[in-house]
C-alpha positions in Angstrom: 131.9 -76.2 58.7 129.3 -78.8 58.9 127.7 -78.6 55.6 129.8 -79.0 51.7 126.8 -77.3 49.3 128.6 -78.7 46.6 128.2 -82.4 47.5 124.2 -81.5 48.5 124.1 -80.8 44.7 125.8 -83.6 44.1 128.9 -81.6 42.7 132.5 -81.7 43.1 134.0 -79.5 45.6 136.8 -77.2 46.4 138.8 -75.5 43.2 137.1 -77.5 40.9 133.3 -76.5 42.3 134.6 -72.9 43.0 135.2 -73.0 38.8 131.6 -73.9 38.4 129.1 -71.6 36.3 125.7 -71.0 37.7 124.4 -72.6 34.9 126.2 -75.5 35.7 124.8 -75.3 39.6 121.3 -74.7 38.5 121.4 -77.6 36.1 122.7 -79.8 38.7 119.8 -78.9 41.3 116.8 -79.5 38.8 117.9 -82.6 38.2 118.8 -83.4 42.1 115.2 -82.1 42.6 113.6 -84.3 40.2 115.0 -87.1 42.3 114.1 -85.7 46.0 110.8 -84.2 45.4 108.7 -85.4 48.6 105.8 -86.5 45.9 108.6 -88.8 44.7 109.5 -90.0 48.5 106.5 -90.8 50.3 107.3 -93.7 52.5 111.2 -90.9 52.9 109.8 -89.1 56.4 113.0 -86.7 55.8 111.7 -86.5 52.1 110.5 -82.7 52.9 113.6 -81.5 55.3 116.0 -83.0 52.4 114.2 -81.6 49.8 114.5 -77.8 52.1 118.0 -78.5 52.6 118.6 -78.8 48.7 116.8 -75.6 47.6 119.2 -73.7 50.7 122.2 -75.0 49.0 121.6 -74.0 45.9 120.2 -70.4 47.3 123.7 -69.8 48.9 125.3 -71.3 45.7 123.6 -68.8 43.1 124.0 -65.6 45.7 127.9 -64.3 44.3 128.1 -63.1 47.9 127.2 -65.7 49.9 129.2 -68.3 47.4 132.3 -66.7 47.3 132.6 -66.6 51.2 131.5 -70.4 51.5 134.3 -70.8 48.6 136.9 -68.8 50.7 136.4 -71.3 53.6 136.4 -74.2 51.7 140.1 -72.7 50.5 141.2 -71.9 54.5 140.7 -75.8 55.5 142.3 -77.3 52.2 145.3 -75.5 53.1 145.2 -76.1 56.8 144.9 -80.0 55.6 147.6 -79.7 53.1 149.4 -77.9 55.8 149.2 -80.9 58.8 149.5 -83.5 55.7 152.9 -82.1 54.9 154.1 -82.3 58.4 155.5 -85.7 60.0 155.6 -85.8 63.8 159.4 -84.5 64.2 158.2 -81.4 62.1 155.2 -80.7 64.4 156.8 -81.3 67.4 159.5 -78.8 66.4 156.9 -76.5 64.9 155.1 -76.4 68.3 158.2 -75.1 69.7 158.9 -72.5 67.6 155.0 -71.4 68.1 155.3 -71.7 71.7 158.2 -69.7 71.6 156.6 -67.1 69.4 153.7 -67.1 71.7 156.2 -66.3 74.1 157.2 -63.4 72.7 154.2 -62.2 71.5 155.1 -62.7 67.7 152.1 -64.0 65.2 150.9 -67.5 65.1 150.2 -68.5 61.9 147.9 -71.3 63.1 146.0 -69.0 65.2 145.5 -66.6 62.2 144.5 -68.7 60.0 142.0 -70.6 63.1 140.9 -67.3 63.3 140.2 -66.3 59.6 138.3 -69.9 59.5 136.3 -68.6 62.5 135.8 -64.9 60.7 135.3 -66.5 57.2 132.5 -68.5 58.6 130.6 -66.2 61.1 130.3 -64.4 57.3 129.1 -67.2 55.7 126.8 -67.6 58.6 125.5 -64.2 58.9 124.8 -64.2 54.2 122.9 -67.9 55.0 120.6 -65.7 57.9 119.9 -63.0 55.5 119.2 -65.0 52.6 116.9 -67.1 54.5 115.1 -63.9 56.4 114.6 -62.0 53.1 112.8 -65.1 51.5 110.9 -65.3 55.4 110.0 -61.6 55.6 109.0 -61.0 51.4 105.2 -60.6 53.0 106.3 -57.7 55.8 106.9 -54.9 53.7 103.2 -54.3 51.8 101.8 -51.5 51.6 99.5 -50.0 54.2 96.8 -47.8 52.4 97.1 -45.0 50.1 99.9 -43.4 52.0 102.4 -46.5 51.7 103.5 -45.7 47.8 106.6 -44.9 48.7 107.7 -48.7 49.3 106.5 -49.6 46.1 107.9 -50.3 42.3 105.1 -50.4 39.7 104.8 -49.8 36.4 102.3 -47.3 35.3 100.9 -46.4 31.6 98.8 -43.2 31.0 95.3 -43.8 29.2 94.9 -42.8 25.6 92.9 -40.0 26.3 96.0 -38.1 27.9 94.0 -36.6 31.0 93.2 -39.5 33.2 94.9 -41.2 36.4 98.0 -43.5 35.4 96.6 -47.4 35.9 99.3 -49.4 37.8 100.6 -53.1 37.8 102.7 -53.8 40.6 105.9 -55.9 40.1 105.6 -57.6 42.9 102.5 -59.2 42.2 104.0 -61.0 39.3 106.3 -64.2 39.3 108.8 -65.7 36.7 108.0 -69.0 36.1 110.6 -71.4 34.5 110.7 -75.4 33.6 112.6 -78.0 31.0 110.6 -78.5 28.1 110.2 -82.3 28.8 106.9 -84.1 27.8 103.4 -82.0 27.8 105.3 -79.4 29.8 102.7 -76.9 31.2 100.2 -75.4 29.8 98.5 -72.0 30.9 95.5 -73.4 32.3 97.9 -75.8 35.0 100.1 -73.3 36.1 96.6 -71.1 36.8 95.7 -75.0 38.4 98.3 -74.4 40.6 99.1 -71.2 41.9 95.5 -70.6 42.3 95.8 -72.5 45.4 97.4 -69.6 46.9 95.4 -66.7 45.6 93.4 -65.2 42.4 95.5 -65.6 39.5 94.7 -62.5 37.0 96.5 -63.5 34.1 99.3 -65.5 32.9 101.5 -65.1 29.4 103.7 -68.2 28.0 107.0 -68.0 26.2 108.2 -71.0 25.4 111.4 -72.4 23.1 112.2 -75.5 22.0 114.6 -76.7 25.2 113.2 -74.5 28.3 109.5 -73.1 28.7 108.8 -70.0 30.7 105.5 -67.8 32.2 104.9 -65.0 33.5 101.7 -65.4 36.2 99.9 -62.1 37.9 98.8 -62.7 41.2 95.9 -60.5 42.7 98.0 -60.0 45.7 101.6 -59.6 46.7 100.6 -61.9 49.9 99.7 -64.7 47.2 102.8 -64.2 45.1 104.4 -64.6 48.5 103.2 -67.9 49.2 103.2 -69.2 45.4 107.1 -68.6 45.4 107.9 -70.3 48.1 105.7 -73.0 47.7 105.1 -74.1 43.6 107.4 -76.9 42.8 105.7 -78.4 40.0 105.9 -82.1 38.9 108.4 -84.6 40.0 109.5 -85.2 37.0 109.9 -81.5 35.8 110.1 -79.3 38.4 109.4 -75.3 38.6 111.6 -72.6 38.8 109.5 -69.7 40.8 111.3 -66.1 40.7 109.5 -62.9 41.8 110.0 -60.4 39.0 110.1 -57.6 41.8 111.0 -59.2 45.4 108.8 -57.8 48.0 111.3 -57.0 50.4 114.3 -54.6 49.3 117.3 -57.0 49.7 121.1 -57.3 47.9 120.1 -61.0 47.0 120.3 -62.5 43.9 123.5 -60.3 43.2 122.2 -57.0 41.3 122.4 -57.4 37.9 125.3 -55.5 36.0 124.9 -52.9 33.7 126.3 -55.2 30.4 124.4 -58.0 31.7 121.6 -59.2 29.5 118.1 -58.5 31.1 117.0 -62.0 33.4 113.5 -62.1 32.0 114.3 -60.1 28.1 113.6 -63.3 26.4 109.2 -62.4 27.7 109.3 -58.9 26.6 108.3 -59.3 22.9 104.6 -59.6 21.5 103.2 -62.1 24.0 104.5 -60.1 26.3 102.8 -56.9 25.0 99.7 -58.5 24.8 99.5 -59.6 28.2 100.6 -56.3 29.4 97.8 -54.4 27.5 95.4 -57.1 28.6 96.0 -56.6 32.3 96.2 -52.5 32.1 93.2 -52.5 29.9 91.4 -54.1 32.8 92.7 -52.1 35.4 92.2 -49.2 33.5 88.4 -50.1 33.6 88.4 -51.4 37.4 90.3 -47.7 37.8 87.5 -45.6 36.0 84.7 -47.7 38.0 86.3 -46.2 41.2 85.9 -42.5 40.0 81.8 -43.2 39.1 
């Protein structure tokens, strides 16, 4: 294991990081970004890789999969340590014999099995790091292709008023979950449009704010543009932006799907802002809908 996530965070490890609530993690990497953002490190020429190798750690930190097999190697080499630490040279010399002899006979090594649950526990932890890292590579692979590629696609539709005409469509994919700590001016709706229009056409954004976090949702006009926006948006140095998709592009297990008690990730938007920003944006595809027909 080359890499402790934990101390990348800057938190403790082993028992008392496995203990640690996502809140916790997620706290601890806002305020680790505030202090490696690459706008923060300009003369830093590792400023951007460090800043990278941050956001992975906490990726593999707030995946339950992912975590709990970098958590289940962490606990194989504590007790392999505790295990040699416990052990003066007489011991391990007469321990070598006994495992040479068991070798011998073709009995079980404990030292080989638990070298060889290290080695299985961490091709795991490997292969969750690869697929975390190719489902946030691919997001952009699986649009559609024409008319014929609904099938790969979660929208939400609403029937007009009139109660004959086509269902009008927003795609969930087009829309990201924007998050930051209320500290200062915050942002205002009019600089998050600022900056995710540098990736695409920003159709509409909705703000729900409180008094200790602030939170948006932003419609892009394409799921290529929400894409790049995710992977990309950071925000200021000194509060940074949390950038979920509400509805990844790519079908993947990661984050951990939400249980059935669990209380909805983005219920604190659906209210009346929210309402009004969904009627604004149907009401205009609704008209760009009934164009098409003329």
């Amino acid at each position: 294991m080359e890499v402790d996530h934990y101390s990348i965070l800057g938190l403790p490890s082993g028992e008392e990081g496995a203990n640690l609530t996502t809140k916790e993690i997620t706290k601890a990497y806002r305020e680790k970004a505030r202090d490696l953002h690459p706008d923060k490190r300009k003369d830093d020429p590792n400023a951007h890789e460090n800043f990278i190798k941050l956001k992975s750690s906490y990726e593999i930190l707030v995946d339950d999969k992912a975590r709990k097999l970098f958590d289940d190697l962490l606990r194989v080499k504590r007790e392999q340590q505790r295990r040699f630490a416990q052990q003066d040279s007489k011991r391990r010399k007469m321990m070598s014999d006994l495992e040479d002899r068991e070798r011998a006979s073709f009995a079980p090594d404990p030292v080989v099995a638990a070298k060889e649950e290290e080695e299985r526990i961490a091709r795991k932890l490997k292969e969750e790091i690869a697929r975390i890292r190719a489902m946030h590579a691919n997001k952009g692979t699986s649009m559609g292709t024409g008319s014929g590629s609904g099938l790969n696609q979660d929208k939400v539709g609403r029937e007009g008023n009139n109660g004959g005409g086509a269902s009008v469509e927003l795609d969930k994919e087009k829309v990201l979950k924007v998050s930051w700590e209320r500290i200062g001016e915050g942002y205002t709706a009019e600089k998050l449009r600022q900056l995710f229009s540098r990736f695409g056409e920003v159709e509409d954004i909705v703000i729900k704010s409180s008094k200790k976090k602030g939170s948006a949702l932003v419609v892009m006009a394409t799921k290529g543009a929400a894409v790049a926006a995710t992977g990309s948006v950071t925000g200021d140095l000194h509060n940074p932006l949390l950038v979920i998709p509400l509805k990844p592009a790519v079908v993947a297990d990661f984050p951990a799907p939400q249980k059935a008690d669990e209380p909805d990730r983005f219920s604190n938007l659906v209210g009346a802002g929210f309402q009004a920003f969904e009627d604004s944006v149907f009401s205009k595809l609704k008209k760009a809908a009934e164009k098409q027909k003329k």
